[in-house]
N, C-alpha and C positions, 0 to 999 in steps of 0.2 A: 399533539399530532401523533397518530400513530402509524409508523411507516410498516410498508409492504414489501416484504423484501422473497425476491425468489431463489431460494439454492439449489443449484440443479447441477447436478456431479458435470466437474470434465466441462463446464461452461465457460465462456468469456466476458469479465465484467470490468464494467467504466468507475471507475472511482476518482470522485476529489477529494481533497482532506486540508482542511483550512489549519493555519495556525492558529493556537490561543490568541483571541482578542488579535487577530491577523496582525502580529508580531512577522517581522521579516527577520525572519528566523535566519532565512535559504540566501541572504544576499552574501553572509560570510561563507568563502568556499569550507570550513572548518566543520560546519555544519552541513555543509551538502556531502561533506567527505565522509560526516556519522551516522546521516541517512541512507548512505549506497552500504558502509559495512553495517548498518542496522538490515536491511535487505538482505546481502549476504549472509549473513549469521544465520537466518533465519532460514533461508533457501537452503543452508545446509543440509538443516533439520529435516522442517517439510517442503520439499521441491515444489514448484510451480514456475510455471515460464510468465515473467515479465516482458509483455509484447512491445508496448513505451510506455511512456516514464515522462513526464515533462514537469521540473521545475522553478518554480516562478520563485519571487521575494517571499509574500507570505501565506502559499496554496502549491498543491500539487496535483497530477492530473496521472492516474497510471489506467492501462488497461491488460490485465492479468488474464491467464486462461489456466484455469484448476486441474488438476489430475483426475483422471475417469474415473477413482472413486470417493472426490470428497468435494465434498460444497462448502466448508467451512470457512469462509473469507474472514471473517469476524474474529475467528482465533490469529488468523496469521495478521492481521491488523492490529490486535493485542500486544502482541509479541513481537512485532516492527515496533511500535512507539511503546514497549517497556524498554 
């Protein structure tokens, strides 16, 4: 399958993000604690405003809006889950 992805500077986009083999990763708060400073860390670097955020056991639902000059979601998605 080959997705279609559009980046358009300064936009707002929907993302979910499954865990491996939907592992309930998120139901230990220990890990939801290393997802928000994984965020963090990250927002330090390259800013973006996190609109919500919703997390479940083993999926997460966020909807981001990028700075007016970068469409990069894909790096900063990188760099949340290294």
């Amino acid at each position: 399958m080959q997705y279609r992805r559009a980046y358009i500077q300064g936009s707002s986009y929907f993302f979910t993000l499954v865990t491996e083999q939907r592992r309930k990763l998120f139901i230990d708060d220990t890990n939801v604690y290393l997802l928000y400073q994984a965020f963090h860390h990250v927002m330090k670097k390259r800013p973006f405003t996190t609109d919500a955020i919703v997390v479940l056991p083993e999926h997460l639902h966020c909807i981001w809006t990028l700075p007016p000059n970068d469409a990069d979601f894909s790096t900063w998605w990188r760099l949340i889950k290294t």
